[in-house]
Wavefront OBJ file of the C-alpha trace (Angstrom):
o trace
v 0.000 0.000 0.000
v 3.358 2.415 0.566
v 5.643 2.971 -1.803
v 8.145 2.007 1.140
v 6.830 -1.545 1.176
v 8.392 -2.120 -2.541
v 11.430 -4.294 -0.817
v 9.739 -6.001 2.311
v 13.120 -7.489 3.270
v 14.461 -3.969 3.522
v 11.953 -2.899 6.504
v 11.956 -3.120 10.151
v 9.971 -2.328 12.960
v 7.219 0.155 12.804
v 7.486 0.300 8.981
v 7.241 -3.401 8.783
v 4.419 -3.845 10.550
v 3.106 -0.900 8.910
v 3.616 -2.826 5.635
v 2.603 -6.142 6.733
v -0.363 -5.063 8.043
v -1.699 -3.760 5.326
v -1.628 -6.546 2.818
v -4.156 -7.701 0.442
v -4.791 -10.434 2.742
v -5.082 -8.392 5.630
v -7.326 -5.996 4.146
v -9.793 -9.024 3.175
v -9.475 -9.681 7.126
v -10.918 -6.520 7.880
v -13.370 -6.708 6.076
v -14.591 -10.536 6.911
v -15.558 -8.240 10.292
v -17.568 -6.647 8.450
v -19.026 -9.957 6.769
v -20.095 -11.105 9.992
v -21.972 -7.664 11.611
v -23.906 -8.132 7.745
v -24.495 -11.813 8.229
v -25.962 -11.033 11.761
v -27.979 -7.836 10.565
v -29.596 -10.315 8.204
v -29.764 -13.283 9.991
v -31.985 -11.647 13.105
v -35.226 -10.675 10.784
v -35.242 -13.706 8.828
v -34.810 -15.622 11.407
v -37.479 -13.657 13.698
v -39.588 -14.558 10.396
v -39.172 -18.335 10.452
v -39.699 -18.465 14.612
v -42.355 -16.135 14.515
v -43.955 -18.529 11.402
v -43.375 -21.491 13.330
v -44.862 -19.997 16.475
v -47.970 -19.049 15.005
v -48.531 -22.712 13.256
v -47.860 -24.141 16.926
v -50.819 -22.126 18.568
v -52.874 -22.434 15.445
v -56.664 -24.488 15.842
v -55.844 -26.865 12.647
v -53.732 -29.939 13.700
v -51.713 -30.120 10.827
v -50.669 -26.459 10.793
v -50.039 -26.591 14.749
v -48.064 -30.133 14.235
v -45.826 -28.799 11.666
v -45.037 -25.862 13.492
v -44.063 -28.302 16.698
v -42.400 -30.284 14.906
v -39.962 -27.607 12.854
v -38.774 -26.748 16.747
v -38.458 -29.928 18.035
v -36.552 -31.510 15.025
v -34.309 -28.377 14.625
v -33.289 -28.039 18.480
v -33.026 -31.515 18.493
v -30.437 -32.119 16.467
v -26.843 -30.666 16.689
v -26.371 -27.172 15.015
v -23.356 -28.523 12.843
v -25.191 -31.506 11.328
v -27.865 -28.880 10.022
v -25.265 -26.661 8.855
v -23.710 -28.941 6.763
v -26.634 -30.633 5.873
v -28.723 -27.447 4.795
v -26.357 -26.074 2.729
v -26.006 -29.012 0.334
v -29.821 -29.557 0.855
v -30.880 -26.285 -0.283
v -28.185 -26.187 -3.303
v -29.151 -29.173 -4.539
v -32.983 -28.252 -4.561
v -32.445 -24.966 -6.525
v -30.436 -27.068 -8.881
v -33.530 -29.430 -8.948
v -36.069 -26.623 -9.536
v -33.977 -25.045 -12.349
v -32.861 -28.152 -13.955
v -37.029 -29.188 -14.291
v -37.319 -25.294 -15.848
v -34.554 -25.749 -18.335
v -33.999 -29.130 -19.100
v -37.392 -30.425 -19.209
v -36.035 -32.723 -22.006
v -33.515 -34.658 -19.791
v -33.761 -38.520 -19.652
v -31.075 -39.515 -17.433
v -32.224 -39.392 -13.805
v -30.769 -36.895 -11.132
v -30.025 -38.931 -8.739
v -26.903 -41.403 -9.789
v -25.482 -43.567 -6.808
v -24.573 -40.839 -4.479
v -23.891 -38.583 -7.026
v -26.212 -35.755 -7.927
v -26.177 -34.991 -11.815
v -28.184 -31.958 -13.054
v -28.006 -30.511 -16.967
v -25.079 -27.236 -17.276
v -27.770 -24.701 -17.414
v -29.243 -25.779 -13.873
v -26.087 -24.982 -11.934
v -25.526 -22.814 -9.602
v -24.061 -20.460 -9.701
v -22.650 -21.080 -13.568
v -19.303 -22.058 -13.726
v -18.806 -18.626 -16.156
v -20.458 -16.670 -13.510
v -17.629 -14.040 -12.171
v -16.201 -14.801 -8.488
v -18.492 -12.134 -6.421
v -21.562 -14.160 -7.678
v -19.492 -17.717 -6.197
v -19.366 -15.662 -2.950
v -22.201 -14.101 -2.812
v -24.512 -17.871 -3.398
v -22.533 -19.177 -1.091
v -23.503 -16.156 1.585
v -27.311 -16.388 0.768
v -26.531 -19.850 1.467
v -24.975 -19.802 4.869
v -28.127 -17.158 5.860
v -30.794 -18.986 4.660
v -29.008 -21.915 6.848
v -28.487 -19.836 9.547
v -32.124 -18.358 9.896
v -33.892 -22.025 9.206
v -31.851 -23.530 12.349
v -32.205 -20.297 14.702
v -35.611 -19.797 13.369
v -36.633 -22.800 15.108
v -35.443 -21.859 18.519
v -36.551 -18.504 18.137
v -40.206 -20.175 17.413
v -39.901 -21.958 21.030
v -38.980 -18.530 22.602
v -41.775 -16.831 20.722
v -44.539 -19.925 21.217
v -44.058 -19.349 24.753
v -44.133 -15.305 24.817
v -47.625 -15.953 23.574
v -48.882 -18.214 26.106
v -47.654 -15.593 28.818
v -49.574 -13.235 27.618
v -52.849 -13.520 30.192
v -55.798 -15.037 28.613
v -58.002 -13.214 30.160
v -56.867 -10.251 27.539
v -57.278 -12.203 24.748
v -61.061 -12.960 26.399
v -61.815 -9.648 26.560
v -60.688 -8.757 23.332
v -63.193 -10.732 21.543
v -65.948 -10.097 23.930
v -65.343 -6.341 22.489
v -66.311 -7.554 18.811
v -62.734 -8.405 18.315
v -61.840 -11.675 15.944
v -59.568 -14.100 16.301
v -57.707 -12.589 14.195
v -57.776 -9.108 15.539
v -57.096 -9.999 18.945
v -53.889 -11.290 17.494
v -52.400 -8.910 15.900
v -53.344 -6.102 18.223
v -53.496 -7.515 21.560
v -51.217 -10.712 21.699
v -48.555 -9.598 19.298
v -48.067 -6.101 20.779
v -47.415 -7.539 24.147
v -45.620 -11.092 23.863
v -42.233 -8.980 23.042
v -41.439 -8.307 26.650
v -42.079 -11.773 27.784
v -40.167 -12.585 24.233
v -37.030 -10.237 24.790
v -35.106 -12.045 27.822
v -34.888 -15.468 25.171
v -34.116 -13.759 22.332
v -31.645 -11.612 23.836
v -29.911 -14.939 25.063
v -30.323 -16.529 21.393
v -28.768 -13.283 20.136
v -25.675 -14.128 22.061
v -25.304 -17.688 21.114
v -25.664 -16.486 17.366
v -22.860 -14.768 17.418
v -20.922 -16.605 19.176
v -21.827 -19.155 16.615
v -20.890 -17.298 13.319
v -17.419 -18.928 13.391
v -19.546 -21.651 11.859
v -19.062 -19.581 8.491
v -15.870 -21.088 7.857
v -17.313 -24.617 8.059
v -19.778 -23.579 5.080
v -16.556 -22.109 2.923
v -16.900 -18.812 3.575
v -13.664 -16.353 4.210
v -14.903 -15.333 7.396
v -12.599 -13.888 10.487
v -11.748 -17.419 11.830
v -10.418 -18.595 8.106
v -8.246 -15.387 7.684
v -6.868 -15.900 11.302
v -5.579 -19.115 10.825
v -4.457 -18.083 7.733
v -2.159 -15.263 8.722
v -1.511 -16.296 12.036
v 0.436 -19.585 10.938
v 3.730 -19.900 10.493
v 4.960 -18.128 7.535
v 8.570 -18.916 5.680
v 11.050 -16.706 3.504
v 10.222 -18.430 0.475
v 6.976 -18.543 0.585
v 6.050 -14.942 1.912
v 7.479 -11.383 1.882
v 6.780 -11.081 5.416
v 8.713 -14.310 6.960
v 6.909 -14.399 10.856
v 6.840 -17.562 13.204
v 3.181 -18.422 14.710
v 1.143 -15.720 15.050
v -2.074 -17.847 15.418
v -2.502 -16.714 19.478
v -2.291 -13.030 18.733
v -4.403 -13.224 15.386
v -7.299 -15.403 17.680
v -6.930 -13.189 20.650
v -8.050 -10.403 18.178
v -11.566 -12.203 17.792
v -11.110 -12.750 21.288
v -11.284 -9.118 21.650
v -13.992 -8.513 18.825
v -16.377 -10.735 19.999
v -16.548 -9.653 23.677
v -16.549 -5.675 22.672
v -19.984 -7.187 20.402
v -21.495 -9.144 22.949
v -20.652 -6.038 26.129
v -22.765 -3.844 23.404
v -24.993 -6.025 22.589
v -26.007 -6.368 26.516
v -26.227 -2.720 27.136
v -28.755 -2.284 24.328
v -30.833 -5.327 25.375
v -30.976 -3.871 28.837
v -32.233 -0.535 27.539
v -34.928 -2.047 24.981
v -36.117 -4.453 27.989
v -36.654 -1.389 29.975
v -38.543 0.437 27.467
v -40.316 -2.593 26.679
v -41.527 -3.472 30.209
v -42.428 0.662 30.931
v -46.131 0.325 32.270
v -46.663 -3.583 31.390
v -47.595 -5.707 34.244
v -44.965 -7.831 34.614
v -42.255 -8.083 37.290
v -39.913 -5.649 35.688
v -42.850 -3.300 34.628
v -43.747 -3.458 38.817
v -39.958 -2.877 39.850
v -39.756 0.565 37.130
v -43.275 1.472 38.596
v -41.931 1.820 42.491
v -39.090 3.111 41.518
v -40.620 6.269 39.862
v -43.406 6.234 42.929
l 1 2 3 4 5 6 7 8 9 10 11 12 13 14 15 16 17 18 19 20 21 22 23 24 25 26 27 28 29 30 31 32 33 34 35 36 37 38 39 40 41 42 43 44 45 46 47 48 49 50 51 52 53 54 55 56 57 58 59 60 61 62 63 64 65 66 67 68 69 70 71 72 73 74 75 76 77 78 79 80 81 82 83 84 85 86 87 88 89 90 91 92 93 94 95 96 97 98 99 100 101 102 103 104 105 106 107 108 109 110 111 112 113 114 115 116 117 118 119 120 121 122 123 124 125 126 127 128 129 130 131 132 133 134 135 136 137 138 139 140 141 142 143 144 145 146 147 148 149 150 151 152 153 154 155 156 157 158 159 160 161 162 163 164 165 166 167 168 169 170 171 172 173 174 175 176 177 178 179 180 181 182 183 184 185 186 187 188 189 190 191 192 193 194 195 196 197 198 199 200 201 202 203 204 205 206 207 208 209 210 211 212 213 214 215 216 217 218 219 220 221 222 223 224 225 226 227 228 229 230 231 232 233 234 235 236 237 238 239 240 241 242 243 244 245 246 247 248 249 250 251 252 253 254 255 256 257 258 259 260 261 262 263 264 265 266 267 268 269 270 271 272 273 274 275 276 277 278 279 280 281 282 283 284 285 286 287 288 289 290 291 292 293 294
């Protein structure tokens, strides 16, 4: 990046690391931080989508609905994480393939599945092998988030099934005695409120997602945890301008660093939206803000 860094084995010190810091590769580190903080941002409303889906099939008066939306949470929390990360992500590729080879290839004869291969026609791919790197990347990304919000959906669903049923019935009573629906008395009585029973769970799912984003680099993406093993190991002369022994402890003690400055923010601004969530509701926290202020 400086025009000092032209002869690496010239520089010491400062200007070293000045160079060496400031690598290609180290640049793409930087910004896998930035990878993650997106993944999150889009992981937490999809993934509020799918749990708050699932919750309102559990609750729902028609057996099948309310069985399948039991079942997504049981299956899903039942099983360990990495199983469904690994098997989502070849899951879900291999049914887009499926849908787009049936679109077009309709005049295919052999059949898809071959042994334990899976054989679809060129134009079904995905992404196309002429397709430009960013579009490799970014698949695999959508990927990793769709995976992400169908296994955290499910335990957000459990977190949000039970929000619901803590909501007193009596409301929901007295809702529909008013000339309120079913429906209605949803959407403005039960939804409105279940978020402060909701928040405590969600906040604690909210830490174990990102605590579990190092998963990224089991799905092939460059995340933080691929470039810090990457950089931190040992490097020789003739392989590198910038020779170093292992660096692995300082490179990891980085994330170390990252992830508990994003979880210490993330508590302070659960703490504030649980106050301003619980502000006149009748629940213990709502009782403790009202003596306070007596």
């Amino acid at each position: 990046m400086f025009e000092y860094c032209a002869d690496p084995s010239q520089l010491s010190g400062l200007t070293w690391a000045s160079c060496y810091l400031t690598t290609g590769k180290h640049l793409a580190f930087y910004a896998s931080f930035g990878t993650v903080l997106v993944l999150l941002a889009i992981i937490v409303p999809v993934a509020l989508l799918f749990g708050f889906a699932g919750a309102a099939a559990a609750r729902s008066h028609f057996a099948p609905l309310a069985l399948l939306g039991k079942g997504y949470s049981a299956i899903v929390r039942g099983v360990p994480d990495i199983a469904f990360f690994l098997f989502f992500v070849i899951a879900l590729d291999q049914i887009f393939e499926y849908i787009r080879h049936r679109i077009y290839c309709p005049d295919w004869t052999e059949p898809v599945r071959q042994g334990n291969d899976f054989v679809v026609c060129a134009a079904a791919k995905l992404p196309l092998s002429t397709s430009p790197q960013w579009v490799h990347e970014v698949y695999g990304f959508f990927l990793a988030v769709l995976t992400f919000a169908i296994v955290y959906g499910a335990f957000a669903a459990q977190v949000l099934y039970g929000a619901m049923r803590a909501v007193p019935r009596a409301q929901m009573e007295t809702a529909e005695a008013y000339g309120m629906t079913r429906r209605q008395a949803f959407w403005r009585i039960l939804v409105p409120q279940m978020w402060v029973y909701a928040l405590p769970g969600l906040g604690n799912l909210w830490m174990i997602l990102i605590k579990a984003t190092p998963l990224l680099f089991l799905l092939g993406i460059e995340d933080i945890v691929y470039w810090a093993r990457e950089l931190g190991g040992t490097k020789q002369a003739k392989f590198t301008d910038y020779p170093h022994g292992d660096w692995r402890m300082l490179y990891f003690g980085a994330l170390l660093i990252f992830y508990l400055m994003l979880t210490w923010v993330s508590e302070k601004v659960l703490n504030r939206l649980m106050r301003r969530l619980s502000h006149g509701q009748a629940t213990a926290a709502g009782e403790a803000m009202r003596k306070a202020g007596a």
